[in-house]
N, CA, C and O of each residue as an XYZ file, in Angstrom:
712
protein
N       2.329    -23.059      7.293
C       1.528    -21.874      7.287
C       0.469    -21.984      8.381
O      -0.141    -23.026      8.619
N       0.273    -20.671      9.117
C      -0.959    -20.789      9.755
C      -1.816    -20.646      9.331
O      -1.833    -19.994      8.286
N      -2.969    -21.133      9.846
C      -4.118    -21.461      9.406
C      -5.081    -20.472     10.116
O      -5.054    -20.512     11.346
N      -6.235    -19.269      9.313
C      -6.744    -18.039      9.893
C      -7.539    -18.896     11.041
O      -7.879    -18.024     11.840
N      -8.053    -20.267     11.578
C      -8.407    -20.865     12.398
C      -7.551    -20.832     13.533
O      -7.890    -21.082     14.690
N      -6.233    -20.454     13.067
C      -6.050    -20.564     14.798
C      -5.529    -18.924     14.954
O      -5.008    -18.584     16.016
N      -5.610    -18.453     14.423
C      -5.221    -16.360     14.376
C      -5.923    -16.225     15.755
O      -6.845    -16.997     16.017
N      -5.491    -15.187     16.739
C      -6.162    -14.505     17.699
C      -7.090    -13.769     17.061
O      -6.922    -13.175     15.996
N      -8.198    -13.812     17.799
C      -9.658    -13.219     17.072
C      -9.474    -11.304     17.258
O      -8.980    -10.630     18.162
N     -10.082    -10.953     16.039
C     -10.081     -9.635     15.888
C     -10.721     -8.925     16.302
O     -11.909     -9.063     16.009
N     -10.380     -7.873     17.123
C     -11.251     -6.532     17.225
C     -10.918     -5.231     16.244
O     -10.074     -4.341     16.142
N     -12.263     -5.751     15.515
C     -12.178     -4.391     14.854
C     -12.381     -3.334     15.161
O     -11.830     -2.294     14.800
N     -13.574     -3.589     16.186
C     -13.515     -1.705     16.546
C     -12.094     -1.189     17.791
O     -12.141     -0.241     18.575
N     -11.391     -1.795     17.672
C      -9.822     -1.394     18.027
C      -8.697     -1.693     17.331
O      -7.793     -2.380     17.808
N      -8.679     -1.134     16.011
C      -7.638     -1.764     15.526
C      -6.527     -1.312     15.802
O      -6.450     -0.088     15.911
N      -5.396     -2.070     15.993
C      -4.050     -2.100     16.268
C      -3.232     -0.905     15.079
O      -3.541     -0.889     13.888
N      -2.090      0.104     15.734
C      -1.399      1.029     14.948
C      -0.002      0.141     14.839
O       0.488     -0.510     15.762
N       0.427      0.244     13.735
C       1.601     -0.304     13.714
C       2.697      0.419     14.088
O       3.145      1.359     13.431
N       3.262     -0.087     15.383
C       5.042      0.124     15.479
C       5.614     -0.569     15.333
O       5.195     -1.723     15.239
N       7.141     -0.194     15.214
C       8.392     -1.129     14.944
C       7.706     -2.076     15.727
O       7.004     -2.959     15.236
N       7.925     -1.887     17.158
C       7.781     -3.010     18.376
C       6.725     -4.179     17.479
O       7.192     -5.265     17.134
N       5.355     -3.816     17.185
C       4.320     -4.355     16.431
C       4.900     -5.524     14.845
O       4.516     -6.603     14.395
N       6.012     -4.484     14.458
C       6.233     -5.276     13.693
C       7.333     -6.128     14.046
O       7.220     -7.219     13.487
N       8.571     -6.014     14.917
C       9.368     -6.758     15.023
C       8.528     -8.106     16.032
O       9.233     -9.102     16.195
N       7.052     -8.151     16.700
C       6.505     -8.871     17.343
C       6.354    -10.563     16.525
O       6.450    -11.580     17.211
N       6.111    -10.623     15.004
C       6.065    -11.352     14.495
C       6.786    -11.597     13.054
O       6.655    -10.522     12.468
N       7.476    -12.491     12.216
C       7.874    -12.297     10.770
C       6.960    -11.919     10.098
O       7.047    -10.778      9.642
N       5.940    -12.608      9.838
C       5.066    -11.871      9.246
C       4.441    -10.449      9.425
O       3.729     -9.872      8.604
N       4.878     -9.946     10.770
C       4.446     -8.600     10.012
C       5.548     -7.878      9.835
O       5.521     -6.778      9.284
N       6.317     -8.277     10.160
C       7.956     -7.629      9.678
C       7.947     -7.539      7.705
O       8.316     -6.547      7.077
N       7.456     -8.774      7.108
C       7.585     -8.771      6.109
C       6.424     -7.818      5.655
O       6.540     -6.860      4.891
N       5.296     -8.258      6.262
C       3.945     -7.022      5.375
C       3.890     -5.745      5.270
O       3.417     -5.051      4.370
N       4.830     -5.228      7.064
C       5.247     -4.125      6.597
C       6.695     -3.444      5.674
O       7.309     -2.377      5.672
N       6.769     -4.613      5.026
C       8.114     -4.045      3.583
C       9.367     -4.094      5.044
O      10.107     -3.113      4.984
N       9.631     -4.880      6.062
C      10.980     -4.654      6.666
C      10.641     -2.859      7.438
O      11.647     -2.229      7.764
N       9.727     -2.421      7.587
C       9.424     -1.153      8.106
C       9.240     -0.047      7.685
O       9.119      0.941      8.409
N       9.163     -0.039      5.776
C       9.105      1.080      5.236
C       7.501      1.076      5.193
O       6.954      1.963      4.537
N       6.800      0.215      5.795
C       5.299      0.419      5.654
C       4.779      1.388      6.821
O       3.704      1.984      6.877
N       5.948      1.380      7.832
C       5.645      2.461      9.022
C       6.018      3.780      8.629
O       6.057      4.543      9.594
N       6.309      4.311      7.519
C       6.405      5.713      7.240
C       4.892      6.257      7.580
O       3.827      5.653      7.452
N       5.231      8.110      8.238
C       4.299      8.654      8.549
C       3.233      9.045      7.605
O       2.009      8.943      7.683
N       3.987      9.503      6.725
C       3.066      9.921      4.833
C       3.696      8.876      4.082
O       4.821      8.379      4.041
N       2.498      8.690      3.448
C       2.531      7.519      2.161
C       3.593      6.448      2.001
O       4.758      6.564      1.618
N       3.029      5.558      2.321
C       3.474      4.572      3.031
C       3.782      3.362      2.025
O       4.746      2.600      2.098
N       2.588      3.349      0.917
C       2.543      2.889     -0.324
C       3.862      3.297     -1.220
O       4.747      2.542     -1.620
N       3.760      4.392     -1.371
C       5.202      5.308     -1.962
C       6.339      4.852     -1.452
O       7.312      4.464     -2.099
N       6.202      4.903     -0.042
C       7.601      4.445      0.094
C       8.092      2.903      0.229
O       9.244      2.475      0.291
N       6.841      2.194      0.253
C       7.326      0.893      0.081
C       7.580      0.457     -1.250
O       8.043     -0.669     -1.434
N       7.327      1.230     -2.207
C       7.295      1.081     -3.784
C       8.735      1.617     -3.946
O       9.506      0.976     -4.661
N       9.091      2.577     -3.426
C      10.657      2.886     -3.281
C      11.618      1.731     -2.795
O      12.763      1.465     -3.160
N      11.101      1.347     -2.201
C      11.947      0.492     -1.247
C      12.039     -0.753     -1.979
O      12.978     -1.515     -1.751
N      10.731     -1.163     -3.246
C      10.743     -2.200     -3.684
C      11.841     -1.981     -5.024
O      12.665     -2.861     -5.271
N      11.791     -1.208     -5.532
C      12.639     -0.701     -7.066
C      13.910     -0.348     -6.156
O      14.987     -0.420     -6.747
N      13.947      0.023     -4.805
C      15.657     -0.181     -4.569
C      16.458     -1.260     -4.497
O      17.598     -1.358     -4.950
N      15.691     -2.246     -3.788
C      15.570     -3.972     -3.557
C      15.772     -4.895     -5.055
O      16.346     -5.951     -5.320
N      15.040     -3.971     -5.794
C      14.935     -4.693     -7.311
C      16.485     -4.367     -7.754
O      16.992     -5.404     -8.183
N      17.120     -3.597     -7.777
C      18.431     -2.844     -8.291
C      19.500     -3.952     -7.617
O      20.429     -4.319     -8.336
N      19.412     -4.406     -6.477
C      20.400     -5.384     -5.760
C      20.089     -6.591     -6.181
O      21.026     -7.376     -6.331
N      18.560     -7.100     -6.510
C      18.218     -8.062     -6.783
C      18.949     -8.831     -8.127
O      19.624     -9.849     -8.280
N      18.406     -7.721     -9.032
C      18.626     -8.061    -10.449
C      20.315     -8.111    -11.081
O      20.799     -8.505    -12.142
N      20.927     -7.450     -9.741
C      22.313     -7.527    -10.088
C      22.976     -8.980     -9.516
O      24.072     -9.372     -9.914
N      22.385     -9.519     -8.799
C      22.631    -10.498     -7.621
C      22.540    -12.313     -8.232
O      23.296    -13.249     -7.970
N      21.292    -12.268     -9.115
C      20.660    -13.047     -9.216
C      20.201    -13.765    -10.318
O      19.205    -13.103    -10.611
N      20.260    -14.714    -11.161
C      20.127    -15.039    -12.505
C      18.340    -15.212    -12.664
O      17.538    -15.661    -11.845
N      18.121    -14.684    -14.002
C      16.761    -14.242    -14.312
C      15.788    -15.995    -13.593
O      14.608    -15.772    -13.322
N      16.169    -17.213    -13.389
C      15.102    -17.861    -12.877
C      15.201    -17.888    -11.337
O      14.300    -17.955    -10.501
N      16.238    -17.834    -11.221
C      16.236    -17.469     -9.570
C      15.594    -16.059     -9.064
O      15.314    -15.808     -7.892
N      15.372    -14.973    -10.452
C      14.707    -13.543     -9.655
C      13.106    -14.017     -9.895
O      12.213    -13.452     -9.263
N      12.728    -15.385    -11.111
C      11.364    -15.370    -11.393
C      11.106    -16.130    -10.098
O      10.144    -15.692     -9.468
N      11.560    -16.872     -9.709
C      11.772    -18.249     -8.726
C      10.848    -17.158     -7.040
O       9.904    -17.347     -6.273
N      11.891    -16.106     -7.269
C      11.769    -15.319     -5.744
C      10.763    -14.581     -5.996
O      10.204    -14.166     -4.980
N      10.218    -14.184     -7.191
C       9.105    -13.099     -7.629
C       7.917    -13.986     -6.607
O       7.649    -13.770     -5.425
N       7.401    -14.935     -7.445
C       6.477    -16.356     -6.678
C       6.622    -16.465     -5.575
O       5.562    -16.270     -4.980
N       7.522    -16.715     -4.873
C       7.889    -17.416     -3.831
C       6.875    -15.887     -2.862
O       5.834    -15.901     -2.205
N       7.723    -14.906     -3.193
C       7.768    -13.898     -2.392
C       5.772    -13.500     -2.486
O       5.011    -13.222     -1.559
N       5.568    -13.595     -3.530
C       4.004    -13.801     -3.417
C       3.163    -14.522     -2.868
O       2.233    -13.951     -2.299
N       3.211    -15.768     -2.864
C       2.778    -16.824     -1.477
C       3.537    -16.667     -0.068
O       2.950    -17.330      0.787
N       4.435    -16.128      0.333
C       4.879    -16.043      1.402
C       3.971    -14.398      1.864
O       3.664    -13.995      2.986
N       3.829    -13.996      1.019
C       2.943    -12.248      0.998
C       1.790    -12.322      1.314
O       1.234    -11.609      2.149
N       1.262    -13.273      0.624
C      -0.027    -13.474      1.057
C      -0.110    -13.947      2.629
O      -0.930    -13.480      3.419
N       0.666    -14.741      2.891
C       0.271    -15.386      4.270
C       0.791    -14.365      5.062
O       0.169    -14.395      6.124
N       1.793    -13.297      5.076
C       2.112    -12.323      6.123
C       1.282    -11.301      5.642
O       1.119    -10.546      6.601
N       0.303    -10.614      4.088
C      -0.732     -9.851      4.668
C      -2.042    -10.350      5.411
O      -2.806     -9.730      6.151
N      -2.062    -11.945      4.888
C      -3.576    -12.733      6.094
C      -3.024    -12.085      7.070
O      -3.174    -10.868      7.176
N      -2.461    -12.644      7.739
C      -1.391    -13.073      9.388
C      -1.375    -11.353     10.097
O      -1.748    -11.035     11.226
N      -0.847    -10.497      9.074
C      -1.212     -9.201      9.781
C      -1.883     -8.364      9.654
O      -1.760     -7.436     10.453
N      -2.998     -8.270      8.512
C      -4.071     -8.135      8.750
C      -4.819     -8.059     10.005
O      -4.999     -7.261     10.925
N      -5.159     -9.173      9.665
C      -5.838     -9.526     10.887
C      -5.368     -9.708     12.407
O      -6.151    -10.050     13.293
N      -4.044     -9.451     12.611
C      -3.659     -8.651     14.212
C      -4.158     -7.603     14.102
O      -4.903     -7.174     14.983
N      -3.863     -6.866     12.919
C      -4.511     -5.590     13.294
C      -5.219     -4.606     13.543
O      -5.086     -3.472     14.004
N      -6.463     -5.635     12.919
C      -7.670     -5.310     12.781
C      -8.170     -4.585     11.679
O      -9.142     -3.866     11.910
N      -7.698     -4.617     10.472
C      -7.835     -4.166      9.195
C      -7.685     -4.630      8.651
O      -6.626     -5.253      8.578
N      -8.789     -4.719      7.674
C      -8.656     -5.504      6.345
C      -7.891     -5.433      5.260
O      -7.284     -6.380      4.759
N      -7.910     -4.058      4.790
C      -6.557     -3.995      4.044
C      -5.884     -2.235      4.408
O      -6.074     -1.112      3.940
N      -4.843     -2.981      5.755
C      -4.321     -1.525      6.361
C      -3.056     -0.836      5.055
O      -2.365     -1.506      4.287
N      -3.116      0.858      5.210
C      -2.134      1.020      4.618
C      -0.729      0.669      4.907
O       0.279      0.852      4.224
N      -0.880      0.125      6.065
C       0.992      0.170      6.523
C       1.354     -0.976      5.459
O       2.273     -0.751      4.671
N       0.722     -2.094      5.413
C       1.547     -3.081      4.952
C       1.285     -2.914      3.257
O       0.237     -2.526      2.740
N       2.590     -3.334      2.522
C       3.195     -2.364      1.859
C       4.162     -3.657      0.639
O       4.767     -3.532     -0.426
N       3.790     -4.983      1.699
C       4.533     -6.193      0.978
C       3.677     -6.198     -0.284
O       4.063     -7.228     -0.836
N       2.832     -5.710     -0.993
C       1.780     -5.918     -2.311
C       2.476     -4.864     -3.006
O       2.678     -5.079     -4.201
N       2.923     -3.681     -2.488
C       3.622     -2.765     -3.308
C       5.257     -3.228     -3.996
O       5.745     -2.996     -5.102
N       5.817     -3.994     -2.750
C       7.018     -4.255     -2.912
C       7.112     -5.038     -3.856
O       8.112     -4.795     -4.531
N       6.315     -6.165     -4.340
C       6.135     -7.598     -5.322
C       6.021     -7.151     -6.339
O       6.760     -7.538     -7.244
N       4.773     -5.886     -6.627
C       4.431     -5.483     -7.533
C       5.553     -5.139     -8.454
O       5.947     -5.673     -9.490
N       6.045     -3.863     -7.636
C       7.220     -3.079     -8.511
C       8.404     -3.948     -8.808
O       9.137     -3.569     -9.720
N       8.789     -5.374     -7.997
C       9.486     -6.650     -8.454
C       9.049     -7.361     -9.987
O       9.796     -7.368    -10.965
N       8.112     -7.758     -9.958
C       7.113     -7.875    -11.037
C       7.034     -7.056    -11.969
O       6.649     -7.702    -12.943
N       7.207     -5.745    -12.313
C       6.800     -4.708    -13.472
C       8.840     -5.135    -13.496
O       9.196     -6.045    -14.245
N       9.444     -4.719    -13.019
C      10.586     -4.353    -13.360
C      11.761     -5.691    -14.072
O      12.805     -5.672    -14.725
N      10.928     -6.666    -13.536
C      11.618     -7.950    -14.033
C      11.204     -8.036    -15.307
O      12.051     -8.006    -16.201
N       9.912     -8.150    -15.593
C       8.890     -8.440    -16.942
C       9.575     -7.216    -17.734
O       9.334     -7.438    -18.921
N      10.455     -5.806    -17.602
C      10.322     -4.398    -18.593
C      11.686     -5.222    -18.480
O      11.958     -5.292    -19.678
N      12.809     -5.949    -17.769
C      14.441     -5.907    -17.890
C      14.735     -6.345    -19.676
O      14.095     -7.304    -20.107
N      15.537     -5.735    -20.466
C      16.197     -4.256    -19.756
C      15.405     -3.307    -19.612
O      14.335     -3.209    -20.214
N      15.825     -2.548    -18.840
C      15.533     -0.502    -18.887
C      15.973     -0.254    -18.051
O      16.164     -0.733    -16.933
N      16.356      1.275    -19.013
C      17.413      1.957    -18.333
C      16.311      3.011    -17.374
O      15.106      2.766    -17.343
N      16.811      3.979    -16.755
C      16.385      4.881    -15.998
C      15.146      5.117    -15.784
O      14.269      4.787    -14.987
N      15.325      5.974    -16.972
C      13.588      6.601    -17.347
C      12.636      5.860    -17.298
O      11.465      6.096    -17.001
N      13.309      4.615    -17.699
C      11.561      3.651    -17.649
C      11.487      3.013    -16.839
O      10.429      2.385    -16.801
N      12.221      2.820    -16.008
C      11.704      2.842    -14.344
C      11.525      3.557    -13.788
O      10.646      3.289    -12.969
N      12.081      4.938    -13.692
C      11.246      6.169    -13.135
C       9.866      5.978    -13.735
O       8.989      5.993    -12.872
N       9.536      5.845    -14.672
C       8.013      5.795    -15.568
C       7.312      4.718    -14.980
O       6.215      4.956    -14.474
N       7.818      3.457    -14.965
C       7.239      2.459    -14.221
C       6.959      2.776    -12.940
O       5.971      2.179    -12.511
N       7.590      3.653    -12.032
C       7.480      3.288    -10.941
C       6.303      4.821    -10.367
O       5.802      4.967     -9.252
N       6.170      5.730    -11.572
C       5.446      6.787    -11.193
C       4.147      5.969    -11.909
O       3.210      6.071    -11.117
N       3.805      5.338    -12.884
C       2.742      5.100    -13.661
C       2.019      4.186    -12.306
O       0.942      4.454    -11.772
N       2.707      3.351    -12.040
C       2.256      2.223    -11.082
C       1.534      3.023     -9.574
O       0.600      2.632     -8.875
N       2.341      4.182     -9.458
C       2.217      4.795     -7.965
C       0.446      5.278     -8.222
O      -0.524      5.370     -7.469
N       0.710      5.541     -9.922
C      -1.102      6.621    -10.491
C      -1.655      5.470     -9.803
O      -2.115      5.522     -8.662
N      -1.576      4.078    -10.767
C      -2.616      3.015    -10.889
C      -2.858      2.778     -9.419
O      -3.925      3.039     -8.863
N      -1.571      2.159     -8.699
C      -2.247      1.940     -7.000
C      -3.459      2.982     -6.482
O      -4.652      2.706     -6.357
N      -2.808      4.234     -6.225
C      -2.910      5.335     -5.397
C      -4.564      5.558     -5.880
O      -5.473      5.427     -5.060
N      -4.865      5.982     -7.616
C      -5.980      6.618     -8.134
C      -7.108      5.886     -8.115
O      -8.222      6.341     -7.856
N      -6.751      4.278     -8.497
C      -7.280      2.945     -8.727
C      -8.323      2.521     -9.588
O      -9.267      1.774     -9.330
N      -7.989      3.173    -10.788
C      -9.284      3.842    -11.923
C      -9.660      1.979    -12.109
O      -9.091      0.950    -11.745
N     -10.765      2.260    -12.778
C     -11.560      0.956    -13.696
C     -11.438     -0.251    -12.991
O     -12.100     -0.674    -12.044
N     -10.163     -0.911    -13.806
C      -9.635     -2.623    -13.301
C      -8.872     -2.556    -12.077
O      -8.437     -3.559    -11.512
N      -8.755     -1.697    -11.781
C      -7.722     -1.421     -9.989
C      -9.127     -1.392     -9.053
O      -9.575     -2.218     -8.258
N      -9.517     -0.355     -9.403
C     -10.740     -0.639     -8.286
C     -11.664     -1.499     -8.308
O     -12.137     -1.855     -7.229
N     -12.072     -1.955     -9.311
C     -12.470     -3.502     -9.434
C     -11.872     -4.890     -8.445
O     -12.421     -5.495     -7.524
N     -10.331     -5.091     -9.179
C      -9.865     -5.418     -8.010
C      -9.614     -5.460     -6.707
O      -9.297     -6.362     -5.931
N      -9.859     -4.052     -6.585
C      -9.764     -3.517     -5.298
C     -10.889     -4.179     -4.206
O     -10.775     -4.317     -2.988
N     -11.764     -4.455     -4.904
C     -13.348     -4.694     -4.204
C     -13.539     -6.713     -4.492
O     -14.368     -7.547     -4.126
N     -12.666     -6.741     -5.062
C     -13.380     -8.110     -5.415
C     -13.055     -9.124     -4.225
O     -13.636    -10.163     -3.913
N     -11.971     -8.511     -3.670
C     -11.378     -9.929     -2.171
C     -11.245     -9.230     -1.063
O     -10.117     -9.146     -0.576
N     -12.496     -8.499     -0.344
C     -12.166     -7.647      0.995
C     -12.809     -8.525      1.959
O     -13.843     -9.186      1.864
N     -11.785     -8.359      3.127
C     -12.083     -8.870      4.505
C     -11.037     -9.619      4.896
O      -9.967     -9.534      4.293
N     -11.222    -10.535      6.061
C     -10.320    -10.469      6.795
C      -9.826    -12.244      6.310
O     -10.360    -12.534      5.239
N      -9.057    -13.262      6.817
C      -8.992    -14.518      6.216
C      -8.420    -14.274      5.023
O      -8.454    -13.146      4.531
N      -7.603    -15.704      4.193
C      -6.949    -15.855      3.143
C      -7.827    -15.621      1.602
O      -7.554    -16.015      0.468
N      -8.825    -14.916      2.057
C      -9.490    -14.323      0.540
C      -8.885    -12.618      0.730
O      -8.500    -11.879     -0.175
N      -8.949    -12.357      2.025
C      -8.951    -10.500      2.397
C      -7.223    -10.381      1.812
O      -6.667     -9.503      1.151
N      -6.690    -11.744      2.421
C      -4.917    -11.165      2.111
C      -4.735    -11.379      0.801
O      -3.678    -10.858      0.447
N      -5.394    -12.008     -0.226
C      -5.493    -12.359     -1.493
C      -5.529    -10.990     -2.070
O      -4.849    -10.488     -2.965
N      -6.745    -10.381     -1.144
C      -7.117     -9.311     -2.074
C      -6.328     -7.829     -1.674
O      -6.700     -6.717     -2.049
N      -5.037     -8.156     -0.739
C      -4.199     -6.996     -0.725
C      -3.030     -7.281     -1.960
O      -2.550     -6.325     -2.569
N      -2.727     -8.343     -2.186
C      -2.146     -8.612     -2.973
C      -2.549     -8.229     -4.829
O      -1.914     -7.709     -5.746
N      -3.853     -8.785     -4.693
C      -4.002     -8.708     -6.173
C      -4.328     -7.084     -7.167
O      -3.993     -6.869     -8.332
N      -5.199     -5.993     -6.057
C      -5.388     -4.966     -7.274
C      -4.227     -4.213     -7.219
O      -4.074     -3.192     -7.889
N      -3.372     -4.678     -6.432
C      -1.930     -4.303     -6.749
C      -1.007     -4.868     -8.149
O      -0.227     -4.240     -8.864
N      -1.460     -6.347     -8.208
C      -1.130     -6.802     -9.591
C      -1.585     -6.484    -10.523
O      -1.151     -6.347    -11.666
N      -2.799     -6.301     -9.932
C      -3.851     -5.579    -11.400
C      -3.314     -4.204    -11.774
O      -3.360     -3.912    -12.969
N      -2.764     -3.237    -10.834
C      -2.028     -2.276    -10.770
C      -0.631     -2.092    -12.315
O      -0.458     -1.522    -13.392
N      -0.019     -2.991    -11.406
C       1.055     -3.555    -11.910
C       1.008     -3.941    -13.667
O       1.774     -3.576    -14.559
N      -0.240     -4.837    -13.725
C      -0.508     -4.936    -15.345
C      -0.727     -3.238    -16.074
O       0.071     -2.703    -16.843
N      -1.871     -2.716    -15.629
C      -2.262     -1.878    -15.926
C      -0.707     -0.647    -16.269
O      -0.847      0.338    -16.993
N       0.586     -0.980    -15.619
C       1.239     -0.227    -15.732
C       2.125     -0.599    -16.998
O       2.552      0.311    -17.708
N       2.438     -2.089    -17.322
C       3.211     -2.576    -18.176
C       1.997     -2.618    -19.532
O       2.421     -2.895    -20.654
N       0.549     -2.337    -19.338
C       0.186     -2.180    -20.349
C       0.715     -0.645    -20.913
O       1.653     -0.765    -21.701
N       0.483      0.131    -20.774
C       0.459      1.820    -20.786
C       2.291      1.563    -21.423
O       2.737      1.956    -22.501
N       3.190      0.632    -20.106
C       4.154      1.106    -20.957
C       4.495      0.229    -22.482
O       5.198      0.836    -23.290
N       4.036     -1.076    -22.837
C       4.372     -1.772    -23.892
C       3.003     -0.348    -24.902
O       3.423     -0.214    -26.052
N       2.078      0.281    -24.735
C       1.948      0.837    -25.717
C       2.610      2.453    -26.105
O       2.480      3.233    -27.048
N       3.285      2.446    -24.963
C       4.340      3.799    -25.152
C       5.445      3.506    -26.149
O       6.014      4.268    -26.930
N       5.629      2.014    -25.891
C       7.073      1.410    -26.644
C       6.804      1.156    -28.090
O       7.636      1.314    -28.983
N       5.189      0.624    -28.301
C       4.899      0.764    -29.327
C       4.503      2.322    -30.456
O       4.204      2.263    -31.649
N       4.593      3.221    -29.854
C       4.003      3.874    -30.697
C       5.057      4.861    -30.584
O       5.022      5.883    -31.270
């Protein structure tokens, strides 16, 4: 892993727009931006959350439940170091393009709900879009608790997305309950 000590130093008051070119420049930002669904023109979040519940559908067919928990992790420490890593090329702390916190997330809700059928991944995946997008209470909490640039800032693209993510499997284990 690199170390934010040796990152090319940031200008923020120019931050970098992401293109393909931008992202095919390094893996890591290939991965932060979700493989390029983080370069969509509108909502970018949305569609990397799409892209993650499509990914999940190949995954879960592919893969025996410790090898999908195995890649859930994996794919979270490897996330973190490609939102540090592109982050900070780009001069944003937590830019919308990158989209790898959305993708984990909806990996994460959908592994923890298996089974479900349709609906409750359509439900999961609209409840989760509220929690990201709206970021009521414990989302925006999260949201604020790890900003800036370095392996606390990429921490904190990662996490009020998890917090997200809980917040969604709470809502649905009390739908299931009642």
């Amino acid at each position: 892993m690199t170390s934010t000590s040796e990152l090319p130093a940031v200008s923020v008051a120019h931050p970098i727009r992401p293109t393909a070119a931008f992202m095919l420049r390094h893996p890591a930002h290939a991965i932060a931006l979700g493989f390029g669904s983080g370069l969509a023109p509108k909502a970018p979040g949305t569609v990397g959350s799409l892209w993650g519940w499509a990914s999940w559908l190949l995954i879960q067919n592919s893969f025996s439940l410790t090898t999908q928990a195995a890649l859930i992790l994996v794919s979270l420490v490897i996330g973190w170091w490609a939102c540090t890593l592109t982050a900070r090329h780009m001069g944003v702390s937590d830019p919308g393009a990158i989209v790898w916190d959305e993708i984990v997330a909806m990996w994460l809700i959908l592994f923890l709900l298996m089974p479900a059928g349709f609906i409750t991944q359509l439900s999961a995946f609209l409840l989760f879009r509220f929690f990201d997008a709206v970021k009521p209470g414990p989302v925006a909490w999260a949201d604020r608790l790890f900003k800036g640039f370095g392996w606390r800032g990429g921490w904190g693209i990662l996490f009020d997305d998890l917090v997200a993510a809980l917040c969604t499997l709470m809502v649905l284990a009390l739908w299931r309950w009642f």
